[in-house]
N, C-alpha and C positions, 0 to 999 in steps of 0.2 A: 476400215472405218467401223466402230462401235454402234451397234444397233439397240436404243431404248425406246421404250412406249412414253417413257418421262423423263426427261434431265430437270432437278434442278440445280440452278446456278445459287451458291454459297450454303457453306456447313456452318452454320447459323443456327439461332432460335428460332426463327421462323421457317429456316429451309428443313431443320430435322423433324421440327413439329408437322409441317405440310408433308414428308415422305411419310414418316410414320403411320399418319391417318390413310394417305391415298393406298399404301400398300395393306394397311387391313379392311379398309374400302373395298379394295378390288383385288385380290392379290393375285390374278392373271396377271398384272401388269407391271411390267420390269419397269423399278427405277432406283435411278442412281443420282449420288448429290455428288457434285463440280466442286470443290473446297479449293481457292489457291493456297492457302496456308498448310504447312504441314501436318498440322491438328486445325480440328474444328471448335466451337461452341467457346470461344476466349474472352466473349465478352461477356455470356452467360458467367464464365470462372469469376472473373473478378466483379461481376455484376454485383451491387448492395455491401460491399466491401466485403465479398468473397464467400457471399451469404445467399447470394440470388434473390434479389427480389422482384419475385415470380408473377405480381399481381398487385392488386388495391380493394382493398374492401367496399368497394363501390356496387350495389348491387342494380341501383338505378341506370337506366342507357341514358335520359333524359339528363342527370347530373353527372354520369360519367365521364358524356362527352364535352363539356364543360373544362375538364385538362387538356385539352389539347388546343392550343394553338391553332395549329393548322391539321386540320381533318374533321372538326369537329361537325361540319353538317353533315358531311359524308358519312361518317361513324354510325349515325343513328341506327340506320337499316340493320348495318352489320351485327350491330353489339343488339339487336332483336333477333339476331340467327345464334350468335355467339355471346357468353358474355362472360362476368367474371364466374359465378354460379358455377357455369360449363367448365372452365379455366382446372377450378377447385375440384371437380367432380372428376376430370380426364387424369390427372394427376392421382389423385386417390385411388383409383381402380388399378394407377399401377402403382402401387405401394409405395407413393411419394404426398403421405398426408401433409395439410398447408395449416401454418399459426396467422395470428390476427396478432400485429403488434401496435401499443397506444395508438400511433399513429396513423393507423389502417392499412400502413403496407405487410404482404405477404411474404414469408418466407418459409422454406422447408423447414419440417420440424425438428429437423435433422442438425439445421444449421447451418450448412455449408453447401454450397452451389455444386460440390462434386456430384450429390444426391440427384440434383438436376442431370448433371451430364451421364452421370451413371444409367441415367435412366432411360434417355435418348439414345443413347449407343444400343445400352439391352432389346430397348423396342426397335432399332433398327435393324439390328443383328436378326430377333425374331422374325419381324416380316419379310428377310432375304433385301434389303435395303441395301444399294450396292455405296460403298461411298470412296470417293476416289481423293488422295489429297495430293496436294502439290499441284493442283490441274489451274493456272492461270487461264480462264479465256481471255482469248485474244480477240474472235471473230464471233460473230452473229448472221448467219444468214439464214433469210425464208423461202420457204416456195411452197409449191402445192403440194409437195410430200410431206410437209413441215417444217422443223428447222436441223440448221449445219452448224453446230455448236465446235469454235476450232480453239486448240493450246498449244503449248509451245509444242508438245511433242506429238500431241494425239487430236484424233476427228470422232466426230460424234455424231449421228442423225436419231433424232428423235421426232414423232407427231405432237407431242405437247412439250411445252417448256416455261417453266416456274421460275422467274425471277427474285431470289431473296437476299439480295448480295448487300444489305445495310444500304448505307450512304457513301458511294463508292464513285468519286466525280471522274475516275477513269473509267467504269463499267457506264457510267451514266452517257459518258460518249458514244460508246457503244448503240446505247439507247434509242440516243437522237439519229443515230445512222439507220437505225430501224424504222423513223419518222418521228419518234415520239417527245414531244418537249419537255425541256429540262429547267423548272425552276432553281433560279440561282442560288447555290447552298452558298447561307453564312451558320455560325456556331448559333445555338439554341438554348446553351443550358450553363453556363457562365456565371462567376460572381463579380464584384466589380472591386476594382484598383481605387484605392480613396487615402489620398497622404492627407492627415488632418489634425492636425494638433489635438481637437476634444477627445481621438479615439484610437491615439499612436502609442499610448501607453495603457491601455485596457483591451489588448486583446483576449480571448476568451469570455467577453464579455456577453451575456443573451438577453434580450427585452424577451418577453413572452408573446408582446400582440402590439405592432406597430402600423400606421398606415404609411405608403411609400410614393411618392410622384413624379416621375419625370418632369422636370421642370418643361414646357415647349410645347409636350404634346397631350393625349390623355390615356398614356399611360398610368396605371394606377394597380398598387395590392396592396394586400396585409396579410400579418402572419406573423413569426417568429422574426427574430435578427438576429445575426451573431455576427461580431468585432472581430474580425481575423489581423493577422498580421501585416496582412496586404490592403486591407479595405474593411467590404460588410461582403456577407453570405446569409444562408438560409433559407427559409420559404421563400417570404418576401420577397428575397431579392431575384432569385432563383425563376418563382414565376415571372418578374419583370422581364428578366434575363432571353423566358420562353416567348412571351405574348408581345417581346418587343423587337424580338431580333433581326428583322427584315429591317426595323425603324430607327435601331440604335448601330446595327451596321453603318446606314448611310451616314450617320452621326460621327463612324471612325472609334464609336466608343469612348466620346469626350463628351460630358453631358453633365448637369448638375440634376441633383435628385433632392426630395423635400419631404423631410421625414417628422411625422407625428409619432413623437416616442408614449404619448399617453391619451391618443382619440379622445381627443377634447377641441373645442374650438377654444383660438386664441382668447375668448372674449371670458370664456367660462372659466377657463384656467385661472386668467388675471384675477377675476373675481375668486378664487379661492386662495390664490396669494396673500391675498389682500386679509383674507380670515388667519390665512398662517402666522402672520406679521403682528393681529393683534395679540391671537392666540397662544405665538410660540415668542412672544415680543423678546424676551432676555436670551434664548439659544442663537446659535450661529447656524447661519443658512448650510453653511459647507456640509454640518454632524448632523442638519434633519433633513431627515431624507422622504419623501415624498413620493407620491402618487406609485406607490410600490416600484421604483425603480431600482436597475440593480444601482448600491452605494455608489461605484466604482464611476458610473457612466454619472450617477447625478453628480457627484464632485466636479466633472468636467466639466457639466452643462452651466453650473454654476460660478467656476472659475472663467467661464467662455462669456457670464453675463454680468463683467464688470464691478466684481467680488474678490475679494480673497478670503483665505481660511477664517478669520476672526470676523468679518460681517453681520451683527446681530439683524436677525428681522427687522426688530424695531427701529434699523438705521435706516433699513431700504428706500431712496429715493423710490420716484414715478418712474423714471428711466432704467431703474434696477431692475422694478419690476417687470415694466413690459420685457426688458431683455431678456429676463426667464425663462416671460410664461412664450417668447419666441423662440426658444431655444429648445423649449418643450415641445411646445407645436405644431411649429413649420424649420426646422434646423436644414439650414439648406449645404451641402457638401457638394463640391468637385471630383468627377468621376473623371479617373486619367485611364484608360485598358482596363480591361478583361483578365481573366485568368479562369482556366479550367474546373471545374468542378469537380475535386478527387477524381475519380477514372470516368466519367459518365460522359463519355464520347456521344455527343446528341447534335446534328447539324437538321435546319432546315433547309428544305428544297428535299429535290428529286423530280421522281414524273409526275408532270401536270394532271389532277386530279380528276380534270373533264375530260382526258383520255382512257379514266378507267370505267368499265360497268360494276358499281360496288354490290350489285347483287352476288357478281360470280368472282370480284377482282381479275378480271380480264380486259386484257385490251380492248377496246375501240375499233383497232387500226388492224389487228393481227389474231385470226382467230385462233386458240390453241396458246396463247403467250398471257400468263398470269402471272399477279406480283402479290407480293407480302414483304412487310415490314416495313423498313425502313428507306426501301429503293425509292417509295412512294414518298412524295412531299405528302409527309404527316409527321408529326412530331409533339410530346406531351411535356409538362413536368413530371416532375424527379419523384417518385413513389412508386412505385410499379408500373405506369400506366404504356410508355413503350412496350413494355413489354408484351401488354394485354392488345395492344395491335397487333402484335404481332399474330399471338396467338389466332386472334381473329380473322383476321387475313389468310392466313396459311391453312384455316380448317374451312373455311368459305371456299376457297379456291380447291383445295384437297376434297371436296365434297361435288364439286363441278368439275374438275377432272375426272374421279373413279367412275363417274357413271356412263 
């Protein structure tokens, strides 16, 4: 049997980031990261389309925590011990300076996520970071000397042990065997499936600033859109996707959703119609395009409100109108499934948050057993902000272990 001061469980962003720190922490103390996979850090690789996106230009804890869904009261404390500042500053010291892109997500200035892993390995390597791959655990056990960490082939006893295995509903068993409750994972970060005549031939399509609603409940964003070939994506929908996923799960992910393509109310629209109609009275509705939309999408919305290509304003019935300025401002679509969001593997659930102490991310139930990342039900939108849990977690926790 293998003797450590530390295991953690998964060779992850948050399990490399948390060795790293505990062993320049304290570097009396032996520890080793558990990886099942044969390499580690795979989500980090293909993370931001293989760019890493390391963070979020958020420099507020008060609006930071605002992306996440689930963790957001909890975060507060943490992101006052850790935050993105710290993120940017831990990184630079080891020659992995960070860009600010329009968006405010971070990326190595390098460009590529290898930069990231390259960097984790070297800091590992330097603190004598022991990292073992291929080691599935199997078993979890406690007792008063600490814990019995078991794999297929090998045993382990360590006094502390750092949980950072992502969202892993077989490790989560594990968990509950421990005592610890397991909110039920569903997906988090999804776009949605929409067959729709107005939007079946304009994919590639982007409004710049839409508002979006679940028809039913009070779900609600805004933000960007884009027309996929399957449906809609983007911000918008993408936050929906995060802030609704416990809601639109029990839904089965059949729902209709209510989209203001020009935040306007129906009332204000009509009345600017109505100015089009005197103003553009001899053009055809179809060729003026209006309230800065992309062409492609107003052709549709137009053809959708009982028009065709030759339509002059000045013919528009009452009925024509409103059809428009509805079709502008509340366009209601059927949402049939889900579909993944390029590679950004994001579920909700994990361990119940009232079982951790988020001063030190420690158990409750078990003292010596801390967690980071994603094991944790907490979960963000799509901009760096997973990630900066992570970080968070794993150096709060790496800081209460070294001592």
């Amino acid at each position: 049997m293998k003797q450590y001061d530390v295991i953690i469980v998964g060779g992850g962003a948050a399990g490399f980031f948390a060795a790293i720190n505990i062993a320049e922490q304290n570097p009396e103390l032996k520890v080793v990261i558990l990886e099942k996979a044969k390499d580690g850090l795979q989500k980090v690789k293909i993370s931001g389309g293989g760019r890493c996106n390391v963070t979020h230009a958020e420099f507020i804890p008060q609006e930071l925590i605002k992306n996440y869904p689930r963790g957001e009261k909890e975060l507060l404390g943490p992101f006052h011990q850790f935050m993105t500042g710290d993120t940017i500053e831990w990184f630079e010291k080891r020659g992995v300076p960070l860009k600010i892109e329009d968006d405010g997500r971070m990326f190595p200035e390098s460009n590529t996520s290898q930069t990231i892993i390259d960097c984790f390995l070297n800091e590992a390597k330097k603190y004598s970071v022991e990292v073992l791959y291929s080691q599935n655990v199997s078993d979890i056990q406690s007792s008063d000397e600490g814990f019995h960490v078991q794999t297929k082939d090998k045993n382990f006893q360590c006094k502390t042990l750092l949980i950072a295995t992502g969202s892993s509903v077989k490790f989560w068993k594990l968990l509950e065997n421990l005592g610890h409750t397991i909110s039920q994972p569903v997906p988090s970060l999804f776009t949605f499936n929409i067959s729709d005549s107005r939007i079946k031939d304009i994919p590639g399509v982007v409004v710049s600033h839409v508002e979006v609603t679940v028809l039913g409940t009070n779900l609600y964003s805004e933000g960007p859109l884009l027309i996929t070939h399957w449906g809609m994506s983007a911000p918008s929908i993408l936050k929906l996707s995060a802030f609704g996923a416990v809601e639109l799960a029990k839904l089965n992910y059949k729902f209709q959703i209510q989209i203001n393509f020009i935040r306007q109310s129906f009332e204000d629209c009509l009345d600017e119609l109505k100015v089009f109609k005197q103003d553009l009275a001899k053009k055809t509705v179809f060729k003026s395009t209006q309230f800065d939309l992309p062409k492609r999408l107003w052709h549709q919305l137009v053809l959708a409100s009982n028009m065709d290509e030759q339509t002059r304003w000045a013919d528009l019935n009452k009925q024509q109108l409103e059809a428009l300025s509805g079709q502008l401002t509340k366009a209601v679509f059927d949402v049939d499934g889900k579909s993944t969001f390029k590679d950004e593997f994001v579920t909700a659930g994990g361990v119940d948050l009232k079982e951790i102490n988020f001063k030190t991310f420690e158990s409750r139930f078990h003292e010596n057993l801390f967690f980071a990342g994603e094991v944790l039900n907490i979960d963000a939108v799509t901009g760096g902000f997973n990630f900066q849990n992570a970080w968070t977690g794993a150096y709060i926790a790496s800081k209460a272990i070294s001592k």
